[in-house]
ZAKE-113453 format. One record per residue: y, x, z of N, C-alpha, C in turn; residue number from 0. Coordinates in nm, 3 decimals. Layout:
N
SITE      nyy      nxx      nzz     cayy     caxx     cazz      cyy      cxx      czz    n
SITE        Y        X        Z        Y        X        Z        Y        X        Z  NUM
...
END
This chain:
199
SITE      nyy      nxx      nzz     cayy     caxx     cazz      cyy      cxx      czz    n
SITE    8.874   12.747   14.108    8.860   12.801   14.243    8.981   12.886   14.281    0
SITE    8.994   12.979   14.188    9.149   13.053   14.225    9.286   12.960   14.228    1
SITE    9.279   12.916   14.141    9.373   12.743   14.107    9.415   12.710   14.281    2
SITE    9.293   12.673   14.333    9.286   12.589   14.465    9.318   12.682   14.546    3
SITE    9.265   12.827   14.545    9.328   12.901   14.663    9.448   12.892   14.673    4
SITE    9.483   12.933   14.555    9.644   12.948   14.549    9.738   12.880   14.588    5
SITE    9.721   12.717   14.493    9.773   12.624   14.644    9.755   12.630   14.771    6
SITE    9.628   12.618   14.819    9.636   12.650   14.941    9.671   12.779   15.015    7
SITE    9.727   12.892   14.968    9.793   12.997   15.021    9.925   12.965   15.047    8
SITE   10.005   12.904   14.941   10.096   12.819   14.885   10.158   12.760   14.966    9
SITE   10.074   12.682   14.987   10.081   12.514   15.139   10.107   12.567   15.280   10
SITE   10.021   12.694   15.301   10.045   12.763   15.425   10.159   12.820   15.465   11
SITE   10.212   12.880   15.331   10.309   12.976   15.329   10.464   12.916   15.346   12
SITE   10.427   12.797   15.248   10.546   12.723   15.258   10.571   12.625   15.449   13
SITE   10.441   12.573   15.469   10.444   12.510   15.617   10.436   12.620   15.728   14
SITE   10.430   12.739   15.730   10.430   12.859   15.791   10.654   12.867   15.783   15
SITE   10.657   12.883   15.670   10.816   12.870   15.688   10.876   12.789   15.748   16
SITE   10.856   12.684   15.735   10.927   12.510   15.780   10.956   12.523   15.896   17
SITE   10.798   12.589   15.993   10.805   12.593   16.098   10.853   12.678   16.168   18
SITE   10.862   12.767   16.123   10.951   12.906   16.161   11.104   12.864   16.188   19
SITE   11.090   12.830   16.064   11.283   12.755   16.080   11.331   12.700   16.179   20
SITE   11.216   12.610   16.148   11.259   12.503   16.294   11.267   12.566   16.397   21
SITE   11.146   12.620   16.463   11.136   12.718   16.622   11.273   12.793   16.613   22
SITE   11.362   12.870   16.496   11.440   12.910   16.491   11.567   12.818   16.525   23
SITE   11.581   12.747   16.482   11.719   12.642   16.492   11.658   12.606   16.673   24
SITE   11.552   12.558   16.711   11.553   12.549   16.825   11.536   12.626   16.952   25
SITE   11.546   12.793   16.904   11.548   12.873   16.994   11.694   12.889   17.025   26
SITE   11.784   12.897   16.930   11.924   12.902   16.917   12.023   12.798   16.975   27
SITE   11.959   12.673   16.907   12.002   12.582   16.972   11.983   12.556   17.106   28
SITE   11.882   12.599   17.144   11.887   12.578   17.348   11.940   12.686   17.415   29
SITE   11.969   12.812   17.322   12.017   12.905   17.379   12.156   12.909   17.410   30
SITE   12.237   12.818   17.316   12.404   12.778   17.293   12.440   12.699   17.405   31
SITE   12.328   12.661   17.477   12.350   12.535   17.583   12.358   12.589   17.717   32
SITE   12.489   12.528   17.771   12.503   12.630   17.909   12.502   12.454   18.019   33
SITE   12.351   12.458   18.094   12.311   12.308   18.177   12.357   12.377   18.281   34
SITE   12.438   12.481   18.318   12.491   12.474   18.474   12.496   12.372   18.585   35
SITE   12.427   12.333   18.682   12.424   12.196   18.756   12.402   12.248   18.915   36
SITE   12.397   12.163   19.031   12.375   12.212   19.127   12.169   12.208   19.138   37
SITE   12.130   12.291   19.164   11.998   12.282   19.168   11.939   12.360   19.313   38
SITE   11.816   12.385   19.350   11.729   12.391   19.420   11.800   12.539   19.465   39
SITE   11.785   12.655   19.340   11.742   12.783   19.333   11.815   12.833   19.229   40
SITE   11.851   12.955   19.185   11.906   13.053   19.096   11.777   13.123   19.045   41
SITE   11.746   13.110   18.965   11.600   13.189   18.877   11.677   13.291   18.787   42
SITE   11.668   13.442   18.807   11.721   13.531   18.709   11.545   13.589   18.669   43
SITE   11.520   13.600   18.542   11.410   13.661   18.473   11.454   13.801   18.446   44
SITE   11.384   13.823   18.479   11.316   14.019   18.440   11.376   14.092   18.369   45
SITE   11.391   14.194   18.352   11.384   14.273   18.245   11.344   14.428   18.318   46
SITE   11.353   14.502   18.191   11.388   14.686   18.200   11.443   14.721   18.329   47
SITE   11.385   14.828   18.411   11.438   14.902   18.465   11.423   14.996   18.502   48
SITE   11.468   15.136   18.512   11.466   15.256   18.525   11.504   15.325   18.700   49
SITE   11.341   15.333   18.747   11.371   15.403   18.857   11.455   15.364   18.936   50
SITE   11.465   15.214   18.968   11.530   15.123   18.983   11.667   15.088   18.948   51
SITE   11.728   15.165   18.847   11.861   15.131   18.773   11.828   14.987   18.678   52
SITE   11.895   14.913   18.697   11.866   14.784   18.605   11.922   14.851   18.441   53
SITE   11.855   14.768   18.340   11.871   14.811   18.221   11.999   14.695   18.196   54
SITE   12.041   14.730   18.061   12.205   14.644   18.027   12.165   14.497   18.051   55
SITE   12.031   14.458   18.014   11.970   14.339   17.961   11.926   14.299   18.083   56
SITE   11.913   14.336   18.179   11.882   14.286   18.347   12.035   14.263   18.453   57
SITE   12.129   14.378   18.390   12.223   14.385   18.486   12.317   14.243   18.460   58
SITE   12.303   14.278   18.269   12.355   14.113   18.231   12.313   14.006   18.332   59
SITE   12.156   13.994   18.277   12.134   13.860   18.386   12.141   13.813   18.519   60
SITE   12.151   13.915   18.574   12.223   13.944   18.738   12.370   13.855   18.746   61
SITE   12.432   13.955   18.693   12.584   13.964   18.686   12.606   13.774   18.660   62
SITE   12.519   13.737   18.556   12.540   13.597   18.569   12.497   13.521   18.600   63
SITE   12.374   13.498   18.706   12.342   13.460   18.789   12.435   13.475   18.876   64
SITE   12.455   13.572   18.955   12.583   13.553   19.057   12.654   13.523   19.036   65
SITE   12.772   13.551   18.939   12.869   13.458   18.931   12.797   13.278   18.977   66
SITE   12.681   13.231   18.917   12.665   13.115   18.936   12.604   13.072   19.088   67
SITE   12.556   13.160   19.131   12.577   13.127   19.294   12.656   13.157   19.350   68
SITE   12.797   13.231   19.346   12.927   13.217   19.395   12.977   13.084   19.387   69
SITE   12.959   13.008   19.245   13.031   12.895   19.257   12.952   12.795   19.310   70
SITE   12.853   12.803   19.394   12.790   12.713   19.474   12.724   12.627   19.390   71
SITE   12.644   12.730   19.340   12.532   12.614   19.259   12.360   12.556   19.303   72
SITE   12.360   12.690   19.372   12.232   12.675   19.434   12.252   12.770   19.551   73
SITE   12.126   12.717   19.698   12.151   12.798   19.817   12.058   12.901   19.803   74
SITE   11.970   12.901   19.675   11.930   12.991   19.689   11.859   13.092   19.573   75
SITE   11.832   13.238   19.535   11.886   13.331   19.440   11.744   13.391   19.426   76
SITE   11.658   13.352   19.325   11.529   13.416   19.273   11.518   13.518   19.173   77
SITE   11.450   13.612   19.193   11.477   13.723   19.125   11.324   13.729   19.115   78
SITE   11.282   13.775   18.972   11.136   13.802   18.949   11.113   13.943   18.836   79
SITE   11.004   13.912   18.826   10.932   14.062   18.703   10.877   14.170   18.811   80
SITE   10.769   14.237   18.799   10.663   14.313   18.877   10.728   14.453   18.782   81
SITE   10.598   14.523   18.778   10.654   14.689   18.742   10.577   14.713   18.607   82
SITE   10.586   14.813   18.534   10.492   14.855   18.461   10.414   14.997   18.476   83
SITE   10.312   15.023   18.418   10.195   15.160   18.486   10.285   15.278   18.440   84
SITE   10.298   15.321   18.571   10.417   15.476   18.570   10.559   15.433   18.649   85
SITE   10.595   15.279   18.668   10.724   15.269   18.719   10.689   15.273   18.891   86
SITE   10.808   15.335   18.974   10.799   15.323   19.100   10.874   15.205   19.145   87
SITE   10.914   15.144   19.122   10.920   14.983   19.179   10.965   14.917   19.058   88
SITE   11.017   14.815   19.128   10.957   14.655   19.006   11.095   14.605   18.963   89
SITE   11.076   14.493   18.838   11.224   14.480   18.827   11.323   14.372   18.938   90
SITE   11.225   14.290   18.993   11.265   14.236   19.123   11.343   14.308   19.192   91
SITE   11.264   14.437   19.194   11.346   14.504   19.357   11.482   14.548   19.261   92
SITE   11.476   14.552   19.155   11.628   14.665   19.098   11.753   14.537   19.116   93
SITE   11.679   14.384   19.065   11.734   14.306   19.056   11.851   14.278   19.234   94
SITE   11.724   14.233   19.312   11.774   14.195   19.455   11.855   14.315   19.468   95
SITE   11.832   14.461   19.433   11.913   14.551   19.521   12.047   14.526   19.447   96
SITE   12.099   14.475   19.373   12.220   14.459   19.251   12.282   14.353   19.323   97
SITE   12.197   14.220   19.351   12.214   14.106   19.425   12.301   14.139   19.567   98
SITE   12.257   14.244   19.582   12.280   14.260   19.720   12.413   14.313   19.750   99
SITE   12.468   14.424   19.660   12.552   14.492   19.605   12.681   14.402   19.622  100
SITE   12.619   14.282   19.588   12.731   14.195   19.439   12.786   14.130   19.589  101
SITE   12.720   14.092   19.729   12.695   14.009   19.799   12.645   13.911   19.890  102
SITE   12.522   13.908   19.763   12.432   13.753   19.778   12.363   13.804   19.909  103
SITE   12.389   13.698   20.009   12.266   13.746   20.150   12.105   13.787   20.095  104
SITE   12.097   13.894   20.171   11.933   13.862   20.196   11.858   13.798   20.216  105
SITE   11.928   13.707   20.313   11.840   13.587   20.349   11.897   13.467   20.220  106
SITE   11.886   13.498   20.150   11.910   13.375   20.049   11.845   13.406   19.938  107
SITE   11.791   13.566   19.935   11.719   13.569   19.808   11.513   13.588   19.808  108
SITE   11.480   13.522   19.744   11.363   13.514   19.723   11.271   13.618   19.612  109
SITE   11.219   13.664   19.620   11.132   13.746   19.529   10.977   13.709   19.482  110
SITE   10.958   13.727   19.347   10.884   13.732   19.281   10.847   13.867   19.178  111
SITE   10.745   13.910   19.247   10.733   14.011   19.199   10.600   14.118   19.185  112
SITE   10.538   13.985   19.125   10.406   14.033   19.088   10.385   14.057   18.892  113
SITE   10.460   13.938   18.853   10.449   13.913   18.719   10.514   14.022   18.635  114
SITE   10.451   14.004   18.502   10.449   14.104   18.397   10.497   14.066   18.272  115
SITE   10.489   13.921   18.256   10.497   13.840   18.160   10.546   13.769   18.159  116
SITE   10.620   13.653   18.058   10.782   13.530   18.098   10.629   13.439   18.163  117
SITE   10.517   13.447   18.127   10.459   13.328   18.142   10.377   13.395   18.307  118
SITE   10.351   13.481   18.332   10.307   13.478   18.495   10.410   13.520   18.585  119
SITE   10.533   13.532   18.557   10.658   13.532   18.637   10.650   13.420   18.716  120
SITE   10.674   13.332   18.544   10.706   13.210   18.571   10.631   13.101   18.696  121
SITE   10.497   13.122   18.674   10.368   13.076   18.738   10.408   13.137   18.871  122
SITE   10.434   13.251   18.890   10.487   13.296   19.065   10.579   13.199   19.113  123
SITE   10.712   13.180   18.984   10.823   13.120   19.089   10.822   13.016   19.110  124
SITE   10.684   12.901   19.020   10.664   12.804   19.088   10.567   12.793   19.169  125
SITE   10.478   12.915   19.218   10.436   12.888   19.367   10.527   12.916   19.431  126
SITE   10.630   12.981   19.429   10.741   13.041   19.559   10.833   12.911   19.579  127
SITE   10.849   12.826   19.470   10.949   12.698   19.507   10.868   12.588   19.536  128
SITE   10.745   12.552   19.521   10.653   12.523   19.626   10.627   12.555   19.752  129
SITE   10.612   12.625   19.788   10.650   12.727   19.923   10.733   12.663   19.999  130
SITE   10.828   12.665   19.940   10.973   12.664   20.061   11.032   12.516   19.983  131
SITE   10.923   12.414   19.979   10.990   12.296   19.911   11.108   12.257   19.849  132
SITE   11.134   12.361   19.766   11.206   12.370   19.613   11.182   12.308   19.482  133
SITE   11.238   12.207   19.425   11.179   12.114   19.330   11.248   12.168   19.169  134
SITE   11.438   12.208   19.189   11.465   12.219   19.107   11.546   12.389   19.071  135
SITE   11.577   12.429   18.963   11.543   12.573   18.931   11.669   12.610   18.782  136
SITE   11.806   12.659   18.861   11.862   12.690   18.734   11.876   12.821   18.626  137
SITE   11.755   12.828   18.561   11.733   12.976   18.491   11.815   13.038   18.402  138
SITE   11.812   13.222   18.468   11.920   13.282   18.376   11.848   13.383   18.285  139
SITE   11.853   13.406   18.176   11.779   13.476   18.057   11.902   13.516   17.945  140
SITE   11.838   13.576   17.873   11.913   13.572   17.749   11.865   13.470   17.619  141
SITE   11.962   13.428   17.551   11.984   13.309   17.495   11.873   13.293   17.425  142
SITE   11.809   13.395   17.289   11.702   13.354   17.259   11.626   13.344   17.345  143
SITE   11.536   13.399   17.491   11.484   13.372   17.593   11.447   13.235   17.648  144
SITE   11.556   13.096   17.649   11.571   13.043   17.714   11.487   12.895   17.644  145
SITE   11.460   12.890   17.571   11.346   12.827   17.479   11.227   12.778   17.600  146
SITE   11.174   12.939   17.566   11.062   12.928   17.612   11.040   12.959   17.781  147
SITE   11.165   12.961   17.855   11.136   13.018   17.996   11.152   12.885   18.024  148
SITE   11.234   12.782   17.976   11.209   12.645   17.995   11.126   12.543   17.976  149
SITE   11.003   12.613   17.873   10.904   12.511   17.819   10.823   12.549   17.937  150
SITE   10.789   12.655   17.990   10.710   12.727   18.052   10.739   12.660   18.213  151
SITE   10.861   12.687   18.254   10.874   12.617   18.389   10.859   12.467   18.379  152
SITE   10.916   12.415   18.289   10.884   12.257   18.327   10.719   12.204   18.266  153
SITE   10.605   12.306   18.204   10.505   12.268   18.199   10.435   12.324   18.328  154
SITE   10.519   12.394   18.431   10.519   12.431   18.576   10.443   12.365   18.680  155
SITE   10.613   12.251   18.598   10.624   12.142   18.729   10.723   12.155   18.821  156
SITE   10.828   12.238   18.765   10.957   12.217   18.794   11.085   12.200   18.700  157
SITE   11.159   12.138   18.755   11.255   12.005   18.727   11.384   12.145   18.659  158
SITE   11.390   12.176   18.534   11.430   12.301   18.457   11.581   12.309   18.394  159
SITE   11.624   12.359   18.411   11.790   12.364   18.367   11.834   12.534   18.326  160
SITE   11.863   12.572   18.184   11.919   12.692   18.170   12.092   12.727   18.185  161
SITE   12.054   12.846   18.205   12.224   12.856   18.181   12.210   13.049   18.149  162
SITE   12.230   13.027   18.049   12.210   13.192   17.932   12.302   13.283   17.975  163
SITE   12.313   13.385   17.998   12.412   13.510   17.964   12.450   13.527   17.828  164
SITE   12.607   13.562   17.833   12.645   13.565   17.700   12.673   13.712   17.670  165
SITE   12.662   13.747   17.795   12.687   13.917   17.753   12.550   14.030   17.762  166
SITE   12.436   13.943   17.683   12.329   14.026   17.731   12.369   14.133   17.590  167
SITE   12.316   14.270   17.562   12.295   14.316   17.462   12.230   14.277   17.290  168
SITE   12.134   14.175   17.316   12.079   14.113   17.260   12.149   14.007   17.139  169
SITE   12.231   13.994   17.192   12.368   13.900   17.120   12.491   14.030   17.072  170
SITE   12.471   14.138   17.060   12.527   14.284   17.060   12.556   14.224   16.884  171
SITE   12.500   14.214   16.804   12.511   14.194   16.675   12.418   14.156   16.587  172
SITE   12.446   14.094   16.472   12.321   14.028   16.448   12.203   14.056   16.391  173
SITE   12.200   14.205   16.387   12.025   14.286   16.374   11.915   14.264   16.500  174
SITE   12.030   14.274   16.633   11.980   14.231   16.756   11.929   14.101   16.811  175
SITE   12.026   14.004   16.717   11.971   13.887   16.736   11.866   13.873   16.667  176
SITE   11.869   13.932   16.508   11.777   13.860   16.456   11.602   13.964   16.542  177
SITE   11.611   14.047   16.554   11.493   14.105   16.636   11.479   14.021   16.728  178
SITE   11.555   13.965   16.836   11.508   13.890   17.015   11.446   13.800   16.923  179
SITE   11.502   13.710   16.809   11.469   13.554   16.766   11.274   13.603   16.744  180
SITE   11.294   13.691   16.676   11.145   13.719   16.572   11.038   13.749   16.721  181
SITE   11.102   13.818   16.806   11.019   13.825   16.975   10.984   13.693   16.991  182
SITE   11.075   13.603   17.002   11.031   13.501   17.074   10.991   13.417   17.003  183
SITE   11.004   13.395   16.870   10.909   13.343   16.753   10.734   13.378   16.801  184
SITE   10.726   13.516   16.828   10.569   13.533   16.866   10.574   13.499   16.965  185
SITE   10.633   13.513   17.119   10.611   13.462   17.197   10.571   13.296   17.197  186
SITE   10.663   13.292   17.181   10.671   13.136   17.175   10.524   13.063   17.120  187
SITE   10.502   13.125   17.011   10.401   13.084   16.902   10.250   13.138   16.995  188
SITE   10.227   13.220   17.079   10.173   13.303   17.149   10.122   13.184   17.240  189
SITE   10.223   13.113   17.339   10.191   13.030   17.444   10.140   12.915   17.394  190
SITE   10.191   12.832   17.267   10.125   12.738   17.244   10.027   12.764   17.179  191
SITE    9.933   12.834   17.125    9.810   12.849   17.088    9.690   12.885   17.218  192
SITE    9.761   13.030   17.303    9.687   13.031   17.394    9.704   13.046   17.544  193
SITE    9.799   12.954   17.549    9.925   12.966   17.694    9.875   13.132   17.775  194
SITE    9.896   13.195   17.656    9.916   13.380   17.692   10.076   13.405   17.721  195
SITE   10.082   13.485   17.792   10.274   13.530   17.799   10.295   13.646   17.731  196
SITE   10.408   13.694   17.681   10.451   13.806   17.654   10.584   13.861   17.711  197
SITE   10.587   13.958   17.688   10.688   14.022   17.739   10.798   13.924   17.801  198
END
């Protein structure tokens, strides 16, 4: 009886790794991939922000998002993430007000900004590109990020293309990386068991 547990602790432990690996080589690997294309919309995802100062890890994804609607990639510039209990506005608004800063019209940017989570962001910005008959969506995140903001929009139902920031903090060195990877290891692992979102 102990014999048999043991293998089978064994079996878990070892197919518990395999799979880890893998999600690993393929969080990385989609994160290395820059699908820049002309699309629908500019999708920048969420992050931190302070009293509406964007955090390093938001201003990143801004900063490159615009650059990619400068070069005429999309007509139009989505900014999402809601607030958390104690913040006075949301990361949307820190986002658009940066947007705005940088350039990008008002009338070109769209908000989402109810969500809390990569996975009910996400669910907003495909009612909002429904809305305004928007089919396709080029998302900006940070690299481990981009995994799962893509499994998530195209199990949407929109037509999904990343293009990562390379200067998020997160890629800062590789204690940082290896922490985002192990985030989105649970995340990730999170949605396909109980299409729950996290952070």
């Amino acid at each position: 009886m102990i014999r048999n547990l043991g293998r089978i602790g064994l079996a878990v432990f070892v197919g518990s790794t395999v799979v880890a690996a893998w999600m690993t080589y393929r969080i990385w690997d989609t994160g290395s991939r820059d699908d820049r294309r002309p699309a629908d919309a500019i999708v920048v995802l969420g992050a931190a922000q302070y009293n509406g100062r964007p955090s390093t890890i938001l201003r990143s994804r801004v900063e490159h998002a615009i650059e990619l609607y400068e070069a005429g990639l999309a007509k139009w510039f989505v900014v999402t993430g809601g607030k958390a209990e104690g913040d006075v506005t949301t990361e949307a608004a820190a986002a658009r007000a940066l947007a705005l800063r940088r350039g990008v019209p008002a009338s070109a940017i769209l908000v989402e900004d109810r969500g809390r989570t990569t996975l009910t962001s996400l669910r907003g910005v495909a009612g909002i590109l429904r809305e305004n008959g928007l089919r396709s969506a080029l998302f900006v995140s940070d690299r481990t990020h981009m995994l799962r903001v893509l499994k998530i929009a195209r199990d949407e139902g929109i037509e999904a293309y990343g293009s990562p920031t390379d200067t998020s903090p997160t890629d800062a060195s590789v204690g940082n990386r290896f922490e985002a990877t192990l985030h989105e290891l649970g995340g990730i692992t999170l949605y396909f068991v109980a299409a729950q979102g996290s952070e």
